[in-house]
N, C-alpha and C positions, 0 to 999 in steps of 0.2 A: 191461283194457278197451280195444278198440278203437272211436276214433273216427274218422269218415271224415265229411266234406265231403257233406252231403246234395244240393250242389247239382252231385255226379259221376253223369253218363250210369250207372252202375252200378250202382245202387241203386235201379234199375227192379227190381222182383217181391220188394221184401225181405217177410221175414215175420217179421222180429223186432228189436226197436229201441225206440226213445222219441222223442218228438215233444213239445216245448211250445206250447201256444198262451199268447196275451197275452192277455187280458178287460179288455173296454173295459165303461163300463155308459151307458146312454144318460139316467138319471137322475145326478144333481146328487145326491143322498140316498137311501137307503132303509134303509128298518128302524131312521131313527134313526141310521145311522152315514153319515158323508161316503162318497161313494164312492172318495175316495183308501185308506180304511181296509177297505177290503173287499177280498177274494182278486185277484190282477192275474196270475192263470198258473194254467192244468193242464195235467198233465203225463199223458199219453196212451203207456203200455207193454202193447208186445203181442210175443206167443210163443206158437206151436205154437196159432195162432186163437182165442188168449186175448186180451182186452184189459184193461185197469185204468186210469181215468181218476181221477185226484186233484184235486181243487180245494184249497188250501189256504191258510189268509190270517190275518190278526188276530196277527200274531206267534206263529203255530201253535197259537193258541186254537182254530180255524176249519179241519175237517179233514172232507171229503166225497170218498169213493169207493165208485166203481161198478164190481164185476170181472163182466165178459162173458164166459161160455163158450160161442163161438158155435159150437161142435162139438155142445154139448147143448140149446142157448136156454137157460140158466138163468142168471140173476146174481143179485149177491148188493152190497147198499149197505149202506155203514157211515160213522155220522155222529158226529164229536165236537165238543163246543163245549165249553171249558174242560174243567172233570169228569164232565161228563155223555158219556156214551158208548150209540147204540145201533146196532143190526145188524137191517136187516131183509133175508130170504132170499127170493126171488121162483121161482113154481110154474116148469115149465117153460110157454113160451110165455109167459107172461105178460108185459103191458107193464111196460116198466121203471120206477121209481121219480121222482118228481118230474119228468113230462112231462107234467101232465094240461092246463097252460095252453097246451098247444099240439093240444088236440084239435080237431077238425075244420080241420087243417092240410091242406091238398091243395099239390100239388107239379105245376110246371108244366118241361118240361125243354125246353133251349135247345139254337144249336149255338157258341154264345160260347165259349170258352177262355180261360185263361190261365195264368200259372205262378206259384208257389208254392212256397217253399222247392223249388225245384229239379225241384219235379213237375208236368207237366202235370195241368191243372184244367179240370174242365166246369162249368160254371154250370146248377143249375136258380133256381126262384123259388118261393119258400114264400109261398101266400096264405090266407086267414081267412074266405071266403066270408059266412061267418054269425057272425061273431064283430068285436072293435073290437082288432083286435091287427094292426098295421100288416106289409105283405106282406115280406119281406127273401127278400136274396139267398143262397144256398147252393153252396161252390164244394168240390168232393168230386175223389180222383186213384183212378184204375181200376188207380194204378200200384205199389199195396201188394197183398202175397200174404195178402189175408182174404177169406175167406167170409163172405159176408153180415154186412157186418161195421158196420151196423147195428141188427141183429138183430130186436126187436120195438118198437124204437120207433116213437114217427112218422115217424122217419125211414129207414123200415126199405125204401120204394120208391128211392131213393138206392143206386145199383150201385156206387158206391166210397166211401172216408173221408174221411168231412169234414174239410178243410182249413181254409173259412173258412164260418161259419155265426151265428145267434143263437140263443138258446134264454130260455126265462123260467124263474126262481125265485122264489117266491114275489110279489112286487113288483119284482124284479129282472130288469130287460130286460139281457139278456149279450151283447156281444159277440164270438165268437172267432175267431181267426186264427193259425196256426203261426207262427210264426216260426224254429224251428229243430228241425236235428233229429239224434240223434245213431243211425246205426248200430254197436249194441252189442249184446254180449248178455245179455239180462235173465233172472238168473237164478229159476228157479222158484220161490225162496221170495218173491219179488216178491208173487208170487199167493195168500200162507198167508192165511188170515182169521187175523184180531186176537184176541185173549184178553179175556174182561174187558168183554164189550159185554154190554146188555143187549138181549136177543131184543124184537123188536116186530112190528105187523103194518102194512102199506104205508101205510095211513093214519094211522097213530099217526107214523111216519116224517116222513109227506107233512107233517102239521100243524104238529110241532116247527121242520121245517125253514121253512115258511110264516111261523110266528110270529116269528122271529127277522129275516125277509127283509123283512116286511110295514110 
């Protein structure tokens, strides 16, 4: 495995690598657990306009990914908490799994920059018009080789990958931010789905993962 310095001039147009961010939470508690005890990184691999983002925490009790195939729009989310294991598969186009607290997000775009793990960053502003969900900043790099590589989220008006951003779970206000990143190559079984899940439907997903956040 090669690891290279993300913060070298060369690693403009990469299309395959890993990236972690840190998760901050703006809540003191939720769900019941301190927020020291909850997930504090994901880990974000992508290949050939795949992506797969991990959340992971609770001493690997706590294990949520989402794999994006943005060549077809389809992903696919798999959640485990202790033994409980499920897998929900999304239509094509369909929005992606656990964004629904961020509907009637509107995106206002800047000409602010900055840098980020080594990548230049643009700033838009995510606001809530109609909703009590406070406006936060989004800092996204045009300087990763993805295609639309937001896909169908809300943040799918977002022309490059988000760097630093928030998102909600359940009661869980997120914050995230790269912090590093390694260019490697991630090999395709990265991207196998899991064995042993049990199938469900978005909202059976959406709830479990709610109740435990909430």
């Amino acid at each position: 495995m090669l690891l290279v310095d993300c913060n070298r001039r060369e690693r403009q147009g990469l299309a395959e690598g890993r990236i972690e961010f840190k998760i901050t939470y703006e809540q003191q508690e939720v769900g019941g657990y301190s927020a020291s005890l909850l997930p504090s990184k994901m880990t974000m691999e992508f290949r050939e306009n795949i992506v797969k983002n991990t959340i992971q925490g609770g001493m690997g009790f706590f294990n949520l990914v989402n794999v994006s195939d943005l060549n077809t729009s389809h992903f696919i989310t798999y959640l485990k908490f202790i033994d409980k294991r499920y897998i929900f598969s999304g239509d094509e186009n369909e929005t992606p799994c656990c964004f629904g607290m961020l509907d009637g997000m509107e995106i206002d775009f800047t000409r602010e920059t900055k840098e980020i793990i080594g990548f230049e960053c643009k700033k838009a502003i995510a606001t809530f018009p109609d909703g009590d969900i406070k406006s936060f900043d989004i800092w996204y790099t045009e300087e990763l080789q993805l295609d639309k590589p937001n896909g169908n989220s809300p943040f799918q008006k977002i022309p490059g990958v988000l760097l630093e951003f928030n998102t909600i779970m359940g009661n869980a206000n997120m914050h995230m931010v790269a912090k590093n990143c390694d260019v490697t190559r991630v090999p395709a079984r990265v991207f196998e789905l899991p064995k042993n899940y049990t199938q469900v439907s978005k909202d059976e997903i959406e709830t479990i993962l709610n109740a435990l956040l909430d």
